[in-house]
GUDO-604691 format. One line per field, with one value per residue: residue number from 1; residue in three letters; x, y, z of N, C-alpha, C, O, CB in turn. Coordinates in steps of 0.02 Angstrom, whole numbers. Atoms other than C-alpha are relative to their C-alpha. Glycine has a CB too. Layout:
! GUDO-604691
resi = c(NUM:...)
resn = c(ALA:...)
n.u = c(X:...)
n.v = c(Y:...)
n.w = c(Z:...)
ca.u = c(X:...)
ca.v = c(Y:...)
ca.w = c(Z:...)
c.u = c(X:...)
c.v = c(Y:...)
c.w = c(Z:...)
o.u = c(X:...)
o.v = c(Y:...)
o.w = c(Z:...)
cb.u = c(X:...)
cb.v = c(Y:...)
cb.w = c(Z:...)
This chain:
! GUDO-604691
resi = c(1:2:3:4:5:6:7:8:9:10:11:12:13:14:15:16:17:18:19:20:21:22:23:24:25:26:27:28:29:30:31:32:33:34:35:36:37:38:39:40:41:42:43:44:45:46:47:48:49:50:51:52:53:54:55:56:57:58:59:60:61:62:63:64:65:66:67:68:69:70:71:72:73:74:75:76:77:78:79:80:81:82:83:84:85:86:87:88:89:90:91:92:93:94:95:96:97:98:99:100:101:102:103:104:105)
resn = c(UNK:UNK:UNK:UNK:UNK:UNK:UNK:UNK:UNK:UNK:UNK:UNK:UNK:UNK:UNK:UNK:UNK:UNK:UNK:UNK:UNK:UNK:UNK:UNK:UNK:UNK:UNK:UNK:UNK:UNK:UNK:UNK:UNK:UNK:UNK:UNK:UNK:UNK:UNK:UNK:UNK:UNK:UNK:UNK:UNK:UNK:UNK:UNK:UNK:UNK:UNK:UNK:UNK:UNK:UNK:UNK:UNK:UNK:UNK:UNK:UNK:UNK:UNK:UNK:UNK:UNK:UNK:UNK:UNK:UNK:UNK:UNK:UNK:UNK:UNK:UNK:UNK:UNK:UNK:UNK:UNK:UNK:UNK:UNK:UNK:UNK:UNK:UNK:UNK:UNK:UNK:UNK:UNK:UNK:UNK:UNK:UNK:UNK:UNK:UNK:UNK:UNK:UNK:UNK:UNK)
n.u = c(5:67:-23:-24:55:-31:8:53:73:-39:52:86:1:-11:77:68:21:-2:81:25:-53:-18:14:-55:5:9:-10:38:46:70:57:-29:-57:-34:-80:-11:35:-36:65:1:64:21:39:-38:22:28:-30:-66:-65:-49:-25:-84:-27:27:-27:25:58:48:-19:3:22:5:28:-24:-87:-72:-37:-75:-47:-11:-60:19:-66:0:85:22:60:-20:55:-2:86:46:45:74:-2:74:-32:-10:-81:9:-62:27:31:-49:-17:-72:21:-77:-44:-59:-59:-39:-74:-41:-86)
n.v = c(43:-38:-3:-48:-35:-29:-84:15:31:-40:-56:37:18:-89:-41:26:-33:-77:-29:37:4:69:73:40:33:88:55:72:37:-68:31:22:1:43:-35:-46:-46:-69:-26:-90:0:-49:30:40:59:49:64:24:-61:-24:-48:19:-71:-29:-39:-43:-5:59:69:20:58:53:35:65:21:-60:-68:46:32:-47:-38:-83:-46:42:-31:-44:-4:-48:2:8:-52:50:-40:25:46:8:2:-31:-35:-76:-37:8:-55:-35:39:34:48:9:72:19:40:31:6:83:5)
n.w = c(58:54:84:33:71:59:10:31:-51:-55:12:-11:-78:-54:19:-24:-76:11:7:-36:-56:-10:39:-10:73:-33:53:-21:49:-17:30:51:31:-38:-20:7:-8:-36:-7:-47:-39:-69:-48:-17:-4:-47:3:-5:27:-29:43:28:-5:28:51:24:-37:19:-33:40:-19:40:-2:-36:-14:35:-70:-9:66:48:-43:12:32:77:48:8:17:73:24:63:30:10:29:-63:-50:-50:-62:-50:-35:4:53:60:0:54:58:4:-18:-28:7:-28:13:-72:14:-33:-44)
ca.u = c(1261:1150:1143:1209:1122:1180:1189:1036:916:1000:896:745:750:784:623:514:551:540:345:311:434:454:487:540:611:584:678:610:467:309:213:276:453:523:654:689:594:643:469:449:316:255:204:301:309:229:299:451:551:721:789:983:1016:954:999:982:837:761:736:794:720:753:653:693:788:898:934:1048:1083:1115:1274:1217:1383:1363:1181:1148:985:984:847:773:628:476:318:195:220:78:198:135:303:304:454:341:232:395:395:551:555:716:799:933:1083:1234:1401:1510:1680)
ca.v = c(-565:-500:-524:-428:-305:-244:-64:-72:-181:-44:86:4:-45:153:200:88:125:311:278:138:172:26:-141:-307:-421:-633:-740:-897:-1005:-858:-991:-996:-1014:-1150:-1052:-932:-809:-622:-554:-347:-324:-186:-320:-394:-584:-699:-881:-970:-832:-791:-609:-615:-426:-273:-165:0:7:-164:-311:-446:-635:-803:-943:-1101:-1217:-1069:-967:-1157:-1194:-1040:-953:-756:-687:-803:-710:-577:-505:-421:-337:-374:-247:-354:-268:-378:-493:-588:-561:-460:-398:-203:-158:-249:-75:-5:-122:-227:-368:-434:-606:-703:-744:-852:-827:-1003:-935)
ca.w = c(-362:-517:-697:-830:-949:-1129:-1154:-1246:-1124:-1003:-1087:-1107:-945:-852:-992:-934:-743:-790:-832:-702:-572:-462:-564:-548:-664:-662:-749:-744:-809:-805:-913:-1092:-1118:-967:-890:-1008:-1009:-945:-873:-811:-702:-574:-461:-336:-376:-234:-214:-213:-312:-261:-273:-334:-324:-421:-582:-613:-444:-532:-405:-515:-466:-513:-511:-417:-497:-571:-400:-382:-554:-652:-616:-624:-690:-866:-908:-998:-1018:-1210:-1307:-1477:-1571:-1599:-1698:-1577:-1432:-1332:-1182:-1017:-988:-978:-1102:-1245:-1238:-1321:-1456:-1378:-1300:-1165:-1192:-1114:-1167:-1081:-1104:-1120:-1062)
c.u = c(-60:10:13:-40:56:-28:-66:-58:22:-55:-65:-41:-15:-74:-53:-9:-21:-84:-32:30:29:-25:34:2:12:32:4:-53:-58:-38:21:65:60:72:58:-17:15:-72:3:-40:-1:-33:48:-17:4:20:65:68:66:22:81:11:-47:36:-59:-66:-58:26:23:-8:13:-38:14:-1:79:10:40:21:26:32:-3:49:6:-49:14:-52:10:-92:-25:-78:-41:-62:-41:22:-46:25:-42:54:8:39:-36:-62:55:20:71:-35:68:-14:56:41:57:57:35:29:-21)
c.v = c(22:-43:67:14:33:64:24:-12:40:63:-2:-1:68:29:-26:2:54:2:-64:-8:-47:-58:-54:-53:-65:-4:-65:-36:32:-47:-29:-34:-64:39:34:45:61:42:83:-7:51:-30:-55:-79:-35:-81:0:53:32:73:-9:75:37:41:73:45:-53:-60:-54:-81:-61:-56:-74:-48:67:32:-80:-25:47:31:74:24:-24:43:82:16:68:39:3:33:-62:72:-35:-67:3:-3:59:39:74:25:-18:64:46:-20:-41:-64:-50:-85:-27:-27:-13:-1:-44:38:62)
c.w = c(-41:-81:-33:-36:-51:10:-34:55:71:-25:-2:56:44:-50:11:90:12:-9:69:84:36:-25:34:-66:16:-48:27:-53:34:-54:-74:-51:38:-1:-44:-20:48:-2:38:-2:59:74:13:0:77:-3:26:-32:43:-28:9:7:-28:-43:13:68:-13:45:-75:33:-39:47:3:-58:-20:43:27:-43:-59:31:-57:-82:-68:-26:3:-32:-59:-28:-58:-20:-23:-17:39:37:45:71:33:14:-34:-80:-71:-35:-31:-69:11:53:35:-14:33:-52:36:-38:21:15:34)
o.u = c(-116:54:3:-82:111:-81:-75:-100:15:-94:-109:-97:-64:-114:-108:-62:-48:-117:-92:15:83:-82:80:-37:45:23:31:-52:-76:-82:26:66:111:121:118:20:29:-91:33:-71:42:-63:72:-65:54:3:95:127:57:24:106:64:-104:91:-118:-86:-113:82:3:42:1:-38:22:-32:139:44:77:68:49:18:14:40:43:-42:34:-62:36:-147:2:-133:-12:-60:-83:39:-68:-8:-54:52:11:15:-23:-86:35:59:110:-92:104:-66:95:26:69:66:46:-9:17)
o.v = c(32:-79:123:-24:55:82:83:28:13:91:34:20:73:68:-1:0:64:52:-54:-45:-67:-79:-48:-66:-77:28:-88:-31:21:-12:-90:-60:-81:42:30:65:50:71:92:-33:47:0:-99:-99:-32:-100:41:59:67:84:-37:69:13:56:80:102:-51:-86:-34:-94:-62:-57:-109:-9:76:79:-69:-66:23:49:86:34:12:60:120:-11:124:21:51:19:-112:128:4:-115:51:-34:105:86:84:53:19:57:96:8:-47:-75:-79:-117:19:-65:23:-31:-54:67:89)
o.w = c(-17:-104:-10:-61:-35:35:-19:76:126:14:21:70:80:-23:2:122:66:4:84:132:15:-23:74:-112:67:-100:77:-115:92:-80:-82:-107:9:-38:-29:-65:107:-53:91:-48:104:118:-23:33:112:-59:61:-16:92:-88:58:38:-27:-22:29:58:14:45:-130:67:-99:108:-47:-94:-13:24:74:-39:-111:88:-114:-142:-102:-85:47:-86:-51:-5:-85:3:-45:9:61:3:75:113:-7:53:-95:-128:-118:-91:-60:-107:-35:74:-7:-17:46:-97:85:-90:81:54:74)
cb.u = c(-6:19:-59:50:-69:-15:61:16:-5:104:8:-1:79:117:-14:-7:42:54:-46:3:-14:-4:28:-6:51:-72:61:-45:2:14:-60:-12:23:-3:39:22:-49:79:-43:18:-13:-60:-73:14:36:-71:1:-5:-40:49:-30:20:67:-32:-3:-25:-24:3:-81:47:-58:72:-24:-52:13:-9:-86:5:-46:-46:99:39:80:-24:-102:32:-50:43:-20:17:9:-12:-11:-93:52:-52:84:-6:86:43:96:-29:-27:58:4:84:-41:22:23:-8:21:-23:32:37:94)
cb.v = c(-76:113:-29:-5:82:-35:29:-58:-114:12:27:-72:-34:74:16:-85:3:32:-18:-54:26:-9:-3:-35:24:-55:10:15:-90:116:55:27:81:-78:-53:-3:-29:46:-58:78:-70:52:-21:24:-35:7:-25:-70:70:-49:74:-41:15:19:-48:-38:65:-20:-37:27:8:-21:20:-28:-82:59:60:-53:-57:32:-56:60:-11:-91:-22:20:9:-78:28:-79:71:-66:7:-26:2:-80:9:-34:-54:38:-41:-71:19:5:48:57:-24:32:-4:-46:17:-81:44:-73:10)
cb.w = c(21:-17:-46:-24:33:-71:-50:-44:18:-9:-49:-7:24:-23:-65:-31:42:-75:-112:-40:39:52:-78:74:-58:11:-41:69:-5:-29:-5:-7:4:-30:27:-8:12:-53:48:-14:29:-27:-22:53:-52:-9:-64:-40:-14:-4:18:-96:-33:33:-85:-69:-12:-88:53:-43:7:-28:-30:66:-69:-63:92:38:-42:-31:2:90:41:-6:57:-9:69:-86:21:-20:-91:79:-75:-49:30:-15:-3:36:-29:78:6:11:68:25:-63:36:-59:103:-56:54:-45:41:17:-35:-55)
């Protein structure tokens, strides 16, 4: 069980492992956004974090309540160019910046 990536946050994704090698990716509430928020990080998260599978060689984690209330196979994690974000999250060093989105049907 994983989430889905767009062809796009698929490339992003393989160029930012390509300079950092092992990543993982949270989605969850990392401070600003309440559970949705799509965080890359070179540092395995500590806590309650559940991992759900992996993309690409990326653990990918969710964050208790969503590893029992968010059904994987609906999300997809997209990515949108941003000229500056006060985010931590690796891929914003490319000028992008991943997002969720949930597919009703």
């Amino acid at each position: 069980m994983s989430i889905n990536l767009t062809a796009e946050a698929e490339q992003v994704l393989k160029t930012v492992k390509s300079r950092y090698g092992e990543l993982y990716m949270i989605i969850g509430d990392t401070g600003c956004c309440g559970y949705s928020n799509v965080f890359l990080t070179s540092r395995k998260p500590v806590g309650d974090y559940v991992a759900i599978g992996e993309k690409i060689g990326v653990t990918v984690y969710l964050r208790p309540p969503l590893d029992s209330t968010l059904d994987p196979s609906r999300v997809v994690v997209d990515v949108v160019e941003t000229v500056s974000d006060d985010s931590f999250s690796l891929e914003t060093e490319l000028g992008y910046r991943f997002i969720l989105r949930v597919r009703m049907q």
